[in-house]
C-alpha positions in Angstrom: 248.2 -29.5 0.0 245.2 -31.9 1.4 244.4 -32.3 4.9 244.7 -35.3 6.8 241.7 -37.9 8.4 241.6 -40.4 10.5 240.5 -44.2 9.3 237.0 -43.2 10.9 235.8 -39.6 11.4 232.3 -38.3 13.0 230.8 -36.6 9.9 227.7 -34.4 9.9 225.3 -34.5 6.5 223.5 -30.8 6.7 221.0 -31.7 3.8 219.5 -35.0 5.4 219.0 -33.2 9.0 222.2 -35.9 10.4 224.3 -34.0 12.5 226.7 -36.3 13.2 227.7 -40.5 12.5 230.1 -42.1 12.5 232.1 -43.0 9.2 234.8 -45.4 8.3 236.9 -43.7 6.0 237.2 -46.6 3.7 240.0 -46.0 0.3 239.1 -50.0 -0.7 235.8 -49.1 -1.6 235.0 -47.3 -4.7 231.5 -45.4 -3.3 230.2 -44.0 -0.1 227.4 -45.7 1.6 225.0 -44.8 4.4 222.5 -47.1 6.7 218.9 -46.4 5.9 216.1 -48.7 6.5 212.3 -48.4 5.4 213.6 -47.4 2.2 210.5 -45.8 -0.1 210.5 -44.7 -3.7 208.3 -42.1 -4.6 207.6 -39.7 -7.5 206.9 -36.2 -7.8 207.3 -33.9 -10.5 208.3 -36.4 -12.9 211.2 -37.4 -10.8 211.8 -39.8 -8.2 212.7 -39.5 -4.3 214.0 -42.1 -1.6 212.4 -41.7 1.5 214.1 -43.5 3.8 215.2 -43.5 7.9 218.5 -43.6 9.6 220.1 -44.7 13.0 222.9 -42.6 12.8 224.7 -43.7 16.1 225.8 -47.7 16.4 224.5 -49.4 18.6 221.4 -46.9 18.8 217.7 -47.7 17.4 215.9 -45.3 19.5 217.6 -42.3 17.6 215.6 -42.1 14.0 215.8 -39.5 11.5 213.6 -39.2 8.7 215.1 -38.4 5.3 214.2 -37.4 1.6 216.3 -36.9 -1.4 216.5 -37.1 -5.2 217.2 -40.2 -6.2 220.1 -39.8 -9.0 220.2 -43.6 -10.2 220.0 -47.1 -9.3 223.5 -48.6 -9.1 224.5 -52.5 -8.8 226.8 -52.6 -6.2 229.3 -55.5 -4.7 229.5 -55.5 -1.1 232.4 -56.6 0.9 231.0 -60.3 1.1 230.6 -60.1 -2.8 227.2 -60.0 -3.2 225.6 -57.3 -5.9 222.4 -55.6 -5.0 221.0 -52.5 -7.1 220.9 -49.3 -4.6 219.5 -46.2 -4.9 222.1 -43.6 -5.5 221.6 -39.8 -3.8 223.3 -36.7 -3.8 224.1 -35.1 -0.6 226.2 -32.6 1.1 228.9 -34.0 3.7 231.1 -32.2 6.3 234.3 -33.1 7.7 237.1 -30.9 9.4 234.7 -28.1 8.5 235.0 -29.0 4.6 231.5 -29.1 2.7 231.1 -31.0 -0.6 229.1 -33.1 -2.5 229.0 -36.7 -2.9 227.5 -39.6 -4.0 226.0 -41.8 -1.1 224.3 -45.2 -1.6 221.6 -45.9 0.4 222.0 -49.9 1.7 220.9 -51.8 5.4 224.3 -51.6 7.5 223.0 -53.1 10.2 225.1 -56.0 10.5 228.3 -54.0 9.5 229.7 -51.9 12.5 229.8 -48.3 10.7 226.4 -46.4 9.9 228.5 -44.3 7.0 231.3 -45.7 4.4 233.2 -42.7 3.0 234.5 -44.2 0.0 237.6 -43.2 -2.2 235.5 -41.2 -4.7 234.5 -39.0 -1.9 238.3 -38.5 -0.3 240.5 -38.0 -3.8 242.0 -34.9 -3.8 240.5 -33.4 -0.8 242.2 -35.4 2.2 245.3 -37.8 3.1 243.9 -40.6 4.8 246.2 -41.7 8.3 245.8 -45.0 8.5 247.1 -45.1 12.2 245.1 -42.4 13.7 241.0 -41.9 14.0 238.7 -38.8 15.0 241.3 -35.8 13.4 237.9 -33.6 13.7 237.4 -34.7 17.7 235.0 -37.0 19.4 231.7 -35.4 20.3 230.7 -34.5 23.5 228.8 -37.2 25.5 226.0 -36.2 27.3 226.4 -36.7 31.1 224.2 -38.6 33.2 221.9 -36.6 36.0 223.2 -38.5 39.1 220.0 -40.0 40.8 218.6 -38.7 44.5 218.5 -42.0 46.0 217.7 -41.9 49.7 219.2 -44.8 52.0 216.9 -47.5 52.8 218.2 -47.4 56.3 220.5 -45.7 58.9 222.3 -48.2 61.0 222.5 -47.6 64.7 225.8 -47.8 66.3 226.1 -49.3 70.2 228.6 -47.2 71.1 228.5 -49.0 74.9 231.3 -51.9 74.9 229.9 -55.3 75.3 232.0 -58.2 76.5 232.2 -59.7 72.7 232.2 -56.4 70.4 234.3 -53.4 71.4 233.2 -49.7 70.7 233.1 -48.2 67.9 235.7 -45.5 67.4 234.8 -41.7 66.4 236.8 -42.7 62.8 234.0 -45.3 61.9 231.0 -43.1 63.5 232.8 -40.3 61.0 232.7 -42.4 58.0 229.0 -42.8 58.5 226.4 -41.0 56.4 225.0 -38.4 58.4 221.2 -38.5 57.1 217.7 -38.3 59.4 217.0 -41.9 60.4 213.9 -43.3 58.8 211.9 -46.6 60.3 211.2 -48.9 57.9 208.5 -50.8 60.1 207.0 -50.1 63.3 209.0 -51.5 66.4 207.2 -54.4 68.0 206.4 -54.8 71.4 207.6 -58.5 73.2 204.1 -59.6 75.2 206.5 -59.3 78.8 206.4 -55.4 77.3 203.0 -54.6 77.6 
């Protein structure tokens, strides 16, 4: 029996140091895909590498990760607006639902497309039923919480708690309500000339 995804799932790939991005589970496409930029062939050994970098989170440049791996083939491949581009092909490990396995990723700029990570039928057959209706079976991550910032006030406002003829007292609800922090002069108090 195959387990069940969701349309998109957060997937981790152990062997490229990505611990987690974002993939559309995609049945229409035939290969898997991920974003890399700065894509560099090199050889060693008599065989050749990509090196290459990778945003893994949308809508995030300032998180990079540098990659390396074997380079199985070049591959012409159609994208979704029809144009055919030769990719390098790798072969990396991918988890999802705590599943490892194998696949086939080609390496191609995403950045106009809104997923870092097309999982592609060739990487689903056989191992998962794909729900159409649902997304995130494994979970979303946990966001990082903000630190709330120590702002102090710029100033305390001073209540007249004497009645005047045009404004009435303030009552002990509103002096309640009112932050109760050390007062802080902004600027010295000036003296009126009849003053001194």
């Amino acid at each position: 029996m195959s387990l069940v995804i969701g349309w998109r799932e957060w997937v981790e790939l152990p062997d490229l140091g990505i611990r987690k991005v974002k993939a559309k589970i995609d049945t229409g496409a035939r290969s898997s895909s991920l974003h890399a930029f700065d894509v560099k062939t090199v050889e060693r050994d008599g065989k050749q590498f990509a090196q290459f970098k990778v945003h893994p989170l949308q809508r995030n440049t300032k998180k990079t990760v540098t990659c390396e791996a074997e380079i199985l083939e070049f591959r012409m491949v159609k994208s979704s607006t029809g144009h055919a581009q030769k990719r390098p092909v790798i072969v990396t490990t991918v988890e999802v639902l705590g599943e490892e396995w194998p696949i086939e990723l080609t390496l191609a700029n995403r950045d106009e497309m809104g997923f870092r990570m097309l999982l592609g039928r060739e990487a689903v057959r056989g191992r998962f039923l794909v729900d159409a209706g649902i997304s995130f079976y494994s979970g979303q991550p946990k966001k990082k919480r903000k630190k709330k910032s120590k702002s102090q006030p710029i100033a305390i406002v001073k209540i007249d708690l004497e009645k005047t003829e045009d404004k009435p007292a303030a009552t002990s609800q509103q002096i309640a309500k009112l932050p109760t922090q050390p007062e802080r002069t902004l600027k010295p108090e000036l003296k009126s000339p009849e003053e001194e």
